[in-house]
N, C-alpha and C positions, 0 to 999 in steps of 0.2 A: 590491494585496495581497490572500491572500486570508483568506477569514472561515471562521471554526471553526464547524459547525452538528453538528447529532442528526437533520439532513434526509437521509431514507433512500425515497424513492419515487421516483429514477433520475429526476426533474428539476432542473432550476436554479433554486436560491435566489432567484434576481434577478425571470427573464422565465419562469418556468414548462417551459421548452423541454424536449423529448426527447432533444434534441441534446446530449449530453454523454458528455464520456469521458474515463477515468482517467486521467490524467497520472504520478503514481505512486504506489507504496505502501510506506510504512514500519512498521515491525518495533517497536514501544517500548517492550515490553518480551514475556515469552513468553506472554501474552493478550491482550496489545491492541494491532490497528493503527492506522496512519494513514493515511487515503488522500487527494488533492489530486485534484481534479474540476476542468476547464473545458466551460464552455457554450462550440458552437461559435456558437450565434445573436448572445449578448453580448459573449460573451470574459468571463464572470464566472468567476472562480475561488475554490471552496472546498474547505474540507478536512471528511472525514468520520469522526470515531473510531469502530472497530468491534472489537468484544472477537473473539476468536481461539478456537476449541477445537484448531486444530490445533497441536502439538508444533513449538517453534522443533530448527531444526537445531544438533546441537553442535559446537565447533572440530575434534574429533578424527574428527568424519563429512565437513567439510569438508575438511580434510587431506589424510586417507588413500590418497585414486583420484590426489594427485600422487605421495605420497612413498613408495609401495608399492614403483616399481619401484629407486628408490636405496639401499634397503636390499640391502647383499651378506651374504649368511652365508656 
């Protein structure tokens, strides 16, 4: 399972290691992610919250590039 930390200097919680890489990142709201780290030396997996200055995407920017072309006038 993994553990929630404020650990931001691209090591591993557990053994120290350099060896780490994101596994993914979540969105939770329009300023703050989440991101899930594994150590490839331990297999320790944590998660890292990081505030966002970048602007979440809206549903109607999302949309648009499908349903552009099925509009007929």
């Amino acid at each position: 399972m993994a553990s929630t930390t404020q650990h931001r200097n691209g090591t591993c919680t557990r053994c120290g290691s350099r060896l780490i890489h994101l596994e993914w990142e979540e969105r939770l709201d329009p300023h703050q992610l989440q991101q899930l780290w594994r150590c490839l030396e331990c297999k320790n997996e944590f998660v890292i919250p990081r505030d966002s200055e970048e602007e979440s995407t809206t549903s109607a920017e999302i949309i648009a590039p499908f349903f552009t072309n099925l509009v007929v006038e």
